[in-house]
SEKOL-805942 format. One record per residue (C-alpha): residue number from 0; residue in one letter; x, z, y. Coordinates in pm, whole numbers. Each point is the difference from the previous one (the first is absolute). Example, Ala and Ser with C-alpha at 12.3 -4.5 7.8 and 13.67 -1.06 7.14 Angstrom:
# residues 2
SITE    k  r       X       Z       Y
SITE    0  A    1230     780    -450
SITE    1  S     137     -66     344
***
This chain:
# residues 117
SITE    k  r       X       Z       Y
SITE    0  X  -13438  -18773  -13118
SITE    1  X      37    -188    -363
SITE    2  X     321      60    -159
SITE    3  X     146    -190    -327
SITE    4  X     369      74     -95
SITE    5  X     168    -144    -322
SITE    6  X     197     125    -213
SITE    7  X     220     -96    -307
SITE    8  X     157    -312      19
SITE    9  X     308    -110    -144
SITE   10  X     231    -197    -153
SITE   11  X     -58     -25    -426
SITE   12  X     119    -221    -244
SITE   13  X    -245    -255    -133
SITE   14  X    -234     204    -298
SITE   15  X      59     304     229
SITE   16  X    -277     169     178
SITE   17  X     -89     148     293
SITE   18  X    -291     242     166
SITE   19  X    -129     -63     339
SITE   20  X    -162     255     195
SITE   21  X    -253     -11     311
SITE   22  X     -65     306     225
SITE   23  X    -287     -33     216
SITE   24  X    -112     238     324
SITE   25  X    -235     -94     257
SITE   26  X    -304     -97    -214
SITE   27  X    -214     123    -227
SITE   28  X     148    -170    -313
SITE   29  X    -333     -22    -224
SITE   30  X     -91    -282     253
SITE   31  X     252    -232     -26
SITE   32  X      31    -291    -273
SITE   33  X     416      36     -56
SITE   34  X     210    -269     -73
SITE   35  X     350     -85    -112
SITE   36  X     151    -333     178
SITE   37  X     390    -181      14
SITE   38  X     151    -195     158
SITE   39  X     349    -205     -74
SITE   40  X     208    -167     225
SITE   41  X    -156    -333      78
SITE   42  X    -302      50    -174
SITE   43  X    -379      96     101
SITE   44  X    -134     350     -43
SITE   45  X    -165      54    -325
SITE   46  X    -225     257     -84
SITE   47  X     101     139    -350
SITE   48  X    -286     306     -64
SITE   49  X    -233     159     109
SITE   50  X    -206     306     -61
SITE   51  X    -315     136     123
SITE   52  X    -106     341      59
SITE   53  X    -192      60    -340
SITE   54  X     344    -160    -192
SITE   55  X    -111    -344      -7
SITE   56  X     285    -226     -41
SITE   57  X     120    -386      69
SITE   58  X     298    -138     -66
SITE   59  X     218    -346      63
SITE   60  X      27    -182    -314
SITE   61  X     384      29      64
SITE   62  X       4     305     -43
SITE   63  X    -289     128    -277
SITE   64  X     138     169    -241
SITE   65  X     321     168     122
SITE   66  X    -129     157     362
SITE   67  X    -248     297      27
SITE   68  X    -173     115     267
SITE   69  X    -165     315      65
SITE   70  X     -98     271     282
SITE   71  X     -38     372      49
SITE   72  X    -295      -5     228
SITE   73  X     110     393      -8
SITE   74  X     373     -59     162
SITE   75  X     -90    -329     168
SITE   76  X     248    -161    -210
SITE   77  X     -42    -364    -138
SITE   78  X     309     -61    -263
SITE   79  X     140    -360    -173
SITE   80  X     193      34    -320
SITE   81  X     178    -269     -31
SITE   82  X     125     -76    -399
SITE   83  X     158    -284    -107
SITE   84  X     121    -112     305
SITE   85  X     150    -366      35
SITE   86  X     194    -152     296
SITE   87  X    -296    -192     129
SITE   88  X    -127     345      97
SITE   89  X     231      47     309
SITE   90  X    -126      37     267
SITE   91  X    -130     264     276
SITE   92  X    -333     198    -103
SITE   93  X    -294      99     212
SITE   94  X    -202     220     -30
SITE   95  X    -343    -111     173
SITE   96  X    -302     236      73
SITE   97  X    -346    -187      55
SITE   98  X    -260     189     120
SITE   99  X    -374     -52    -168
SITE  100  X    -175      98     285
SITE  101  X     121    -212     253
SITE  102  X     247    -286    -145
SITE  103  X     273     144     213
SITE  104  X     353     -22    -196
SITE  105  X     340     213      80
SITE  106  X     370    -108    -162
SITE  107  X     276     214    -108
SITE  108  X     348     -60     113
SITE  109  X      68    -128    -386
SITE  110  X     284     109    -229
SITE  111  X     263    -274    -114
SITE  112  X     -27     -80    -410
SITE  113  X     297    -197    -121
SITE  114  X      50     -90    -367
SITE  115  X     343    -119     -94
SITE  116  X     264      38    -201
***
């Protein structure tokens, strides 16, 4: 059975940053296309990065520049360091896993990110 759990949300002051971790069981890791998505209050989902398994990355234009994503195809770990953070990042992130093979996707629970003074 697929697994994600987040980790390492927060409250932090705008400028702050934050690092968001992604454990994954229940899959062999290597075949998954990862992806970081939020969501605020109100507001659609939005997918923010992604990263596939030979470190290819994508991000939203909102955030280029001041997120990083990477994996650990070792620890089935997929990470977001968030830098720079501004109050228009709030929100809950996801952590998706999409499978190459067959399309199918599974969601974390998310972790809450809120930027405020």
């Amino acid at each position: 059975q697929v697994q994600l759990v987040e980790s390492g949300g927060g409250l932090v002051q705008p400028g702050g940053s934050l690092r968001l971790s992604c454990a994954a069981t229940g899959m062999r890791f290597s075949n998954y296309l990862m992806c970081w998505h939020r969501q605020a209050p109100g507001q659609q989902r939005e997918l923010v990065a992604t990263i596939t398994s030979d470190d290819n990355t994508n991000y939203a234009d909102s955030v280029k520049g001041r997120f990083t994503i990477s994996r650990d195809n070792a620890k089935n770990t997929v990470n977001l360091q968030m830098n720079s953070l501004k109050p228009e990042d709030t929100a809950v992130y996801l952590c998706n896993a999409r499978s190459i093979r067959t399309g199918w996707a599974y969601w974390g629970q998310g972790t809450q990110v809120t930027v405020s003074s």
